[in-house]
C-alpha positions in Angstrom: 11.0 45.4 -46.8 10.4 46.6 -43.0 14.1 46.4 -42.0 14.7 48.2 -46.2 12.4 51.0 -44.5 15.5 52.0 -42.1 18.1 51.3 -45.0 16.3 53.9 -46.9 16.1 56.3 -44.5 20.2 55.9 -43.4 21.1 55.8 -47.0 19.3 59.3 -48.3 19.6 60.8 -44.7 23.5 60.7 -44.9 22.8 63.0 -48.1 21.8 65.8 -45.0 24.4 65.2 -42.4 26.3 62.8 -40.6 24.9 64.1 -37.6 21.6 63.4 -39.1 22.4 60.2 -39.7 23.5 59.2 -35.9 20.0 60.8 -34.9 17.9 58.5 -36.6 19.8 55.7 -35.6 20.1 56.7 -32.1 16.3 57.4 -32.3 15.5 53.9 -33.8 17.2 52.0 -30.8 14.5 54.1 -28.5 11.3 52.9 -30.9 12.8 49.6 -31.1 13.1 49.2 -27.3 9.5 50.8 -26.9 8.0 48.4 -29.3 8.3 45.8 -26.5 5.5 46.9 -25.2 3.2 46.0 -27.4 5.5 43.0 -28.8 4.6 41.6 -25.9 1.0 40.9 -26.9 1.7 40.5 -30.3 4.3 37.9 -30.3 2.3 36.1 -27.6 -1.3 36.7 -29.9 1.0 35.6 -33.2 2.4 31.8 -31.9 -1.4 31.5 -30.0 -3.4 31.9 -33.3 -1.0 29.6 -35.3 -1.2 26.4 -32.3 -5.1 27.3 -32.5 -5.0 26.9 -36.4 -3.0 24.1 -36.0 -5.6 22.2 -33.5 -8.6 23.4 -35.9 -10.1 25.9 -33.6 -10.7 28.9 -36.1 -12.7 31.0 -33.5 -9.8 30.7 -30.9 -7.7 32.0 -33.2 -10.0 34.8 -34.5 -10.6 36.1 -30.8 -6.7 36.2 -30.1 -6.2 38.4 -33.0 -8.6 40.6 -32.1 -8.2 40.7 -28.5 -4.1 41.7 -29.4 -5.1 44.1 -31.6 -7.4 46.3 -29.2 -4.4 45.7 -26.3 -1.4 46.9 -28.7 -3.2 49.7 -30.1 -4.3 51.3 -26.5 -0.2 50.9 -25.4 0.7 52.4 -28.9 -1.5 55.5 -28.0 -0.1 56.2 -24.7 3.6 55.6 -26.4 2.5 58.2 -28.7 1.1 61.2 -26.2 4.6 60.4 -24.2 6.8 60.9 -27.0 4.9 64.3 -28.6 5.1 65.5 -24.8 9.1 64.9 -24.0 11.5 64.4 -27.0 13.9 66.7 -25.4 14.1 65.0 -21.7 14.0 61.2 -23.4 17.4 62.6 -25.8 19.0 63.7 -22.8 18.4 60.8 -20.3 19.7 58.5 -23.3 22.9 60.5 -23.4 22.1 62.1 -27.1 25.2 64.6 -27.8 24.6 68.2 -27.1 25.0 68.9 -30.8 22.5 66.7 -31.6 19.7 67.8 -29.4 17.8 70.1 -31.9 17.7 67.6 -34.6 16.5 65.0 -32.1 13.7 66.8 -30.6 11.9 67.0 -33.8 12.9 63.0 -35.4 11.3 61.8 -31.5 8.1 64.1 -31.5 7.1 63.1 -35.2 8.6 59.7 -35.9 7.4 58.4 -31.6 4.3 60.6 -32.5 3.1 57.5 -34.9 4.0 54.7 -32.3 0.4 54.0 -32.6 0.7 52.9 -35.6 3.2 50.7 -35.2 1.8 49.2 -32.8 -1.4 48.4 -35.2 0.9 47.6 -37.9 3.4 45.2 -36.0 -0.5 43.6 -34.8 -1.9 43.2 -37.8 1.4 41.9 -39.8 1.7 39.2 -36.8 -1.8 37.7 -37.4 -1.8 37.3 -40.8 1.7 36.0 -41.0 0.7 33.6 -38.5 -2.5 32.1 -40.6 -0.1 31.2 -43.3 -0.6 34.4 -45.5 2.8 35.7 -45.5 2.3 37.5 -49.1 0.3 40.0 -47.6 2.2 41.9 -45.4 4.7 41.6 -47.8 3.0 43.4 -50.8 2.4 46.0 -47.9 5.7 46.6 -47.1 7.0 47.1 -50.4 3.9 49.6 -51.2 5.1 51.7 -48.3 8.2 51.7 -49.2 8.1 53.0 -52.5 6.2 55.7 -50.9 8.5 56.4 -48.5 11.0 56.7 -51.0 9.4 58.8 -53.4 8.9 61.0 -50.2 11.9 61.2 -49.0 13.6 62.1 -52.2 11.0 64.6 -52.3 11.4 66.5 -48.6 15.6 65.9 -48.5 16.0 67.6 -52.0 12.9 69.8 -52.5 12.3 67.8 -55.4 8.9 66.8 -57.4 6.6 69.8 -55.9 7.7 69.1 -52.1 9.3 71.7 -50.0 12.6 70.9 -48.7 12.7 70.1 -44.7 15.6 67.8 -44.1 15.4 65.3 -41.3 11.8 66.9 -40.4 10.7 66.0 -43.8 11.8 62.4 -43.7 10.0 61.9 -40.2 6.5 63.0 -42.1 7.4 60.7 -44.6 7.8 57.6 -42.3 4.7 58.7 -40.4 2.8 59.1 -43.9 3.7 55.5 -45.5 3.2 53.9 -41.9 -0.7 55.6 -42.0 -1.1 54.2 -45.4 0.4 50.4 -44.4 -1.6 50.5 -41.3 -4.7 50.8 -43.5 -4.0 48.4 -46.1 -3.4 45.6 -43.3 -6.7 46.6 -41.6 -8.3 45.6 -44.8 -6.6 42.2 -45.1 -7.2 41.6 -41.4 -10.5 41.9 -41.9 -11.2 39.2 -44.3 -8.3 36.8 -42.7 -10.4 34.6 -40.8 -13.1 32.2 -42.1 -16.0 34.6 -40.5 -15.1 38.1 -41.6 -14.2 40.7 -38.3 -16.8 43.9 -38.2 -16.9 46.5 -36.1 -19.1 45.1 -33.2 -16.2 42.6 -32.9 -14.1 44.7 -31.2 -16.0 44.7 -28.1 -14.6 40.9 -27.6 -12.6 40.0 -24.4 -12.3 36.6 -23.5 -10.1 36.7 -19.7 -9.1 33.1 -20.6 -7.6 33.5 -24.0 -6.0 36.4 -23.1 -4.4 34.4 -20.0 -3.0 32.3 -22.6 -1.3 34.9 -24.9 0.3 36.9 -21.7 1.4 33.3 -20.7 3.0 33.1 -24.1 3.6 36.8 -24.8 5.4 38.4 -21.9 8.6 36.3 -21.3 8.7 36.9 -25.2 8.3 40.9 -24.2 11.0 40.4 -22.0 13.0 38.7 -24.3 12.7 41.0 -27.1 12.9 43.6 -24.2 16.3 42.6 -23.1 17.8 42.7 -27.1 16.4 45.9 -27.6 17.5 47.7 -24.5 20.8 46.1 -24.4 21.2 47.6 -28.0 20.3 50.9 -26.7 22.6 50.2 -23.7 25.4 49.7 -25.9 24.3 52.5 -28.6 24.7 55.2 -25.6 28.8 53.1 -24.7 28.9 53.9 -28.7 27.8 57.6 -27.9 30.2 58.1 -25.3 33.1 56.9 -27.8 32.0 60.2 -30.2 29.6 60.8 -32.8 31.3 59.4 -35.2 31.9 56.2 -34.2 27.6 56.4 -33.7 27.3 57.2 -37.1 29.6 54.1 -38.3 27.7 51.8 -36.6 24.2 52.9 -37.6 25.8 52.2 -41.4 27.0 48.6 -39.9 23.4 48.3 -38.7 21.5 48.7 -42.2 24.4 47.0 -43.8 24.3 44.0 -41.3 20.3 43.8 -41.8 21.4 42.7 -45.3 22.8 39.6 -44.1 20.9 38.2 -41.6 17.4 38.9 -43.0 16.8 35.7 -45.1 18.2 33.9 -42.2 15.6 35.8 -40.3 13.2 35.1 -42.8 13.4 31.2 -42.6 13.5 30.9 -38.8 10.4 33.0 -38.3 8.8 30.8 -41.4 9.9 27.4 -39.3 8.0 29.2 -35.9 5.3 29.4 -37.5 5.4 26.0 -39.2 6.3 24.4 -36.0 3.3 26.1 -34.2 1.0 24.5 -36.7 2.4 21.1 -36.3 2.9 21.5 -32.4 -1.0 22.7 -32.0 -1.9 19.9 -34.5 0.1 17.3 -32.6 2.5 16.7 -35.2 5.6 16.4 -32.8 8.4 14.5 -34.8 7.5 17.2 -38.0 7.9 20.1 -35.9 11.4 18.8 -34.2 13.1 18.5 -37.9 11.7 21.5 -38.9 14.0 23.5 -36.3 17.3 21.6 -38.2 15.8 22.2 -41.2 15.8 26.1 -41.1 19.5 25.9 -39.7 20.2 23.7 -42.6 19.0 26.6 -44.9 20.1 29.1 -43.2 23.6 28.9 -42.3 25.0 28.7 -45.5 23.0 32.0 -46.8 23.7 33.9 -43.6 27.3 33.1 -44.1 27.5 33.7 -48.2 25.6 37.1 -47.3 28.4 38.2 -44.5 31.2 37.6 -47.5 29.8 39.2 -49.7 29.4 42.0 -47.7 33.3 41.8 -46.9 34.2 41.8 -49.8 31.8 45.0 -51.4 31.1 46.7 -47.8 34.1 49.0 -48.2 32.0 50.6 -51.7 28.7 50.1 -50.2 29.8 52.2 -46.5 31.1 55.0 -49.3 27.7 55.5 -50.3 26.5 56.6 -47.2 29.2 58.5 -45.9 33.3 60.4 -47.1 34.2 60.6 -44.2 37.4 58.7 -43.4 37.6 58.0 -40.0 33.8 57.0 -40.3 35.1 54.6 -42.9 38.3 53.1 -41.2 36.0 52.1 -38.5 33.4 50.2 -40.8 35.5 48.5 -42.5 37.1 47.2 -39.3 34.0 45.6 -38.2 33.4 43.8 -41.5 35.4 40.6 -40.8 33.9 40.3 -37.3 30.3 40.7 -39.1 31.6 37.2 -41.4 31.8 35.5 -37.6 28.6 37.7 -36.1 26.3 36.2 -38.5 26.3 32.4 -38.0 25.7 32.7 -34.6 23.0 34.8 -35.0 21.4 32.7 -37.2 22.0 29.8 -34.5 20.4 32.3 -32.3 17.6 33.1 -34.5 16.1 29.7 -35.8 16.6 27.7 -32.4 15.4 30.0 -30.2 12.1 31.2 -32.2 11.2 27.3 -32.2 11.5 27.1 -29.0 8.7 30.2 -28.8 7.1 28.0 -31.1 6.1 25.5 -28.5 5.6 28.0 -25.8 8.8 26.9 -23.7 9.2 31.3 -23.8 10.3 31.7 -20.2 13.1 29.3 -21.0 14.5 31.6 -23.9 13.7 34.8 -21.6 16.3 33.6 -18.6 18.7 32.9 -21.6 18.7 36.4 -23.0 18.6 38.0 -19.4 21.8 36.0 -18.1 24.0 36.1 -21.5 22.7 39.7 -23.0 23.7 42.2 -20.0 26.3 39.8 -18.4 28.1 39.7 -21.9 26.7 41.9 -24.2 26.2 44.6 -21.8 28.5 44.5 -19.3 31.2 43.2 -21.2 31.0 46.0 -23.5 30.9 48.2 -21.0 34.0 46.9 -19.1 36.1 46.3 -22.6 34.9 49.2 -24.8 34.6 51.9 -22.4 36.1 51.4 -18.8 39.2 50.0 -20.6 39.0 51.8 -24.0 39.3 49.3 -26.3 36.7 50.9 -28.2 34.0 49.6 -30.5 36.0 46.1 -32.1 35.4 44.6 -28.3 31.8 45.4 -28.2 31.4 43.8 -31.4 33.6 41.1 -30.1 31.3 40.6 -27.1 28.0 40.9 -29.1 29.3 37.9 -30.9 30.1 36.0 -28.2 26.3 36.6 -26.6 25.1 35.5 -30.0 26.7 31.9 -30.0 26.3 31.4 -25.8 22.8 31.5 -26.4 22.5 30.1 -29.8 24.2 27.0 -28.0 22.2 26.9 -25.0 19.1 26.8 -27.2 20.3 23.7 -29.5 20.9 22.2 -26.2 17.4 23.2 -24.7 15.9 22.0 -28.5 17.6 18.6 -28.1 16.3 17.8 -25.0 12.5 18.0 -26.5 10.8 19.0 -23.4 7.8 20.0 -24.4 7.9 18.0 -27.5 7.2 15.0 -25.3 4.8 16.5 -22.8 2.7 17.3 -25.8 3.4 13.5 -27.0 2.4 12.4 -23.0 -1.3 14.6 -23.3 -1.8 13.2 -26.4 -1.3 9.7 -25.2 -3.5 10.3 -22.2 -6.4 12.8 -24.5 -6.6 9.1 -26.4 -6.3 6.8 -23.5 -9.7 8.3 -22.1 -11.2 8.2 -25.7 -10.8 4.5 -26.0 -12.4 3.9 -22.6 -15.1 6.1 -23.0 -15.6 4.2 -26.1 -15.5 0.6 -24.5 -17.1 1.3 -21.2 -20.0 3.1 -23.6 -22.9 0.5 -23.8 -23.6 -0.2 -27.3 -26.8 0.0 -29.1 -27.6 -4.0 -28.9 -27.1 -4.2 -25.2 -29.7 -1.2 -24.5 -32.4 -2.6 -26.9 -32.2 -6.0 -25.1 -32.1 -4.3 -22.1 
């Protein structure tokens, strides 16, 4: 429903312009890559409260939320002031056509102007996910986007007593159902945990806990750091290639989310499964679970990316007539049907390897294989040589399945599987002979 958010927005913004159309998707890329910021903490706070749950210490986990929460909301701020300041110089510096400077400037200053509330909201969906209550952030999502929808239709066609602003119109509206999301999480947030969070709460700082999510959290920044900006990297290759190829890909973006999201879906369900049964010592469990997701997985990721080939030519004429836009689209289809596997590879062995912690390990891989390949390469292929968007696809695949393998490999070798396995052994070791060299009750009363 998050990722439908975007969809939405693509789909009735192409009713304005083309132009309008590369904007937002141009302008996502930049939140997207700003929201490592604050991913950072949040992705750290999110696989730290479910190995707390996991080991049965409630409080732990209670403090991490709120600890994230305070952190992510202070960088969403500051993301917010910057963006209302410069929308005009941040366009430019990220090579935004001329002819779509105007339209820009206002998407940036409204849309970036509510980072701050992503930030919250990305906090707050992370923590709850993370206790096992998945259902809530769901029902959110779909609440704000049937607002969203209702006020999109509303501000793009003047319709239903709203005046008609275009692209400004549909920033309001994102802004608007984010406000009303944010809020609605707050409310489950605060009744999570088994002691209810209130206000004096948020004074909280434990140093040491907070050690242990940065520990977690920033290689996972990084990581999410180096997908993000790569993507923007090789949105601005896209840019230089013309508008319209821009505009074809955005449409191959909320087409592609299509595919990939239940696959999503199940690996970020197995992280969380496998930090419960990693925190609560429950090694062997949380190894099968990684197979099991790619069990699951594979098979709908690749039914999805089929099913797309064979309806995407229809679905890409909703969005947009224009023919060169739609050559170009359906030319990337077939390489989606090979895209998608690997990205589910990607996806489910990778986010268990979060799971445990072993972060810095899945940082180096996405450092080394996204800008050697997914960067460079593109750069090199698509642009330098002109082979034009088919080999940057080509080369995003190819990043997908080196590190997807890399990962397996990494999974198989159970690393921190068995140092968990060794402390465990050692945490009972001491327990027995604290027990026997204890002097039992008989012994002191005839002593």
């Amino acid at each position: 429903m998050q990722f439908l958010l975007g969809a939405v927005d693509t789909l009735m913004v192409s009713r304005i312009s083309d132009d309008a159309v590369a904007v937002v998707g141009f302008s996502n890329q930049l939140f997207n890559a700003l929201t490592t910021l604050f991913a950072t903490v949040a992705g750290g706070a999110g696989i730290l409260i479910a190995q707390k749950l996991g080991s049965h210490r409630e409080e732990d986990a209670r403090t991490v939320a709120i600890i994230s929460l305070k952190v992510t909301a202070l960088i969403g701020a500051l993301l917010s002031v910057l963006l209302i300041a410069v929308p005009g110089p941040i366009a430019q510096m990220l090579q935004m056509p001329d002819e779509l400077l105007p339209l820009a400037r206002t998407y940036i200053s409204v849309v970036g102007g509510g980072m701050v509330l992503t930030a919250i909201m990305s906090t707050l969906s992370t923590a709850i996910r993370n206790t096992g209550n998945t259902q809530g952030p769901m029902y959110t999502a779909v609440g704000m986007n049937i607002i969203h929808i209702v006020m999109n239709y509303g501000f793009i066609f003047g319709a239903i007593g709203f005046p008609k602003w275009g692209l400004a119109g549909v920033a309001i509206s994102t802004l608007v159902s984010r406000l009303i999301a944010t809020l609605v999480l707050l409310f489950i947030f605060i009744g999570t945990f088994q002691r209810n969070i209130v206000w004096s709460d948020l004074r909280i700082f434990d140093r040491r806990l907070f050690k242990e999510i940065m520990q977690i959290g920033w290689p996972l920044g990084v990581n999410m750091g180096c997908w993000v900006f790569s993507q923007l990297a090789i949105f601005s290759f896209l840019a230089m290639l013309g508008t319209q190829v821009l505009a074809a890909r955005t449409y191959m973006n909320t087409l592609e989310s299509f595919c990939f999201l239940l696959g999503y879906s199940i690996a970020l369900a197995a992280q969380i499964q496998i930090a419960h049964l990693f925190g609560g010592g429950k090694t062997k469990e949380a190894y099968k679970s990684a197979y099991r997701a790619l069990k699951f997985g594979l098979p709908l990721v690749t039914i999805n990316a089929f099913i797309l080939l064979l309806c995407g030519k229809a679905l890409l004429g909703l969005f947009t007539s224009d023919p060169e836009i739609l050559t170009i689209g359906v030319s990337l289809l077939w390489m989606n049907l090979l895209l998608q596997p690997g990205k589910m590879l990607n996806m489910a062995l990778g986010d268990a390897l979060n799971a445990l912690g072993d972060t810095r390990f899945v940082m180096y891989n996405s450092l080394i294989s996204m800008w050697i390949i997914a960067t460079g390469c593109s750069y090199l292929l698509g642009v330098s040589l002109g082979w034009g968007v088919v080999a940057i696809y080509a080369c995003m695949i190819i990043d997908e399945y080196v590190r997807g393998i890399v990962a397996l490999l990494r999974w198989k070798g159970r690393k921190y599987l068995r140092n968990k396995e060794a402390e465990m052994a050692r945490e009972r070791s001491k327990s027995i002979q604290t027990t026997t060299s204890a002097p039992t009750e008989e012994m002191l009363s005839f002593s």
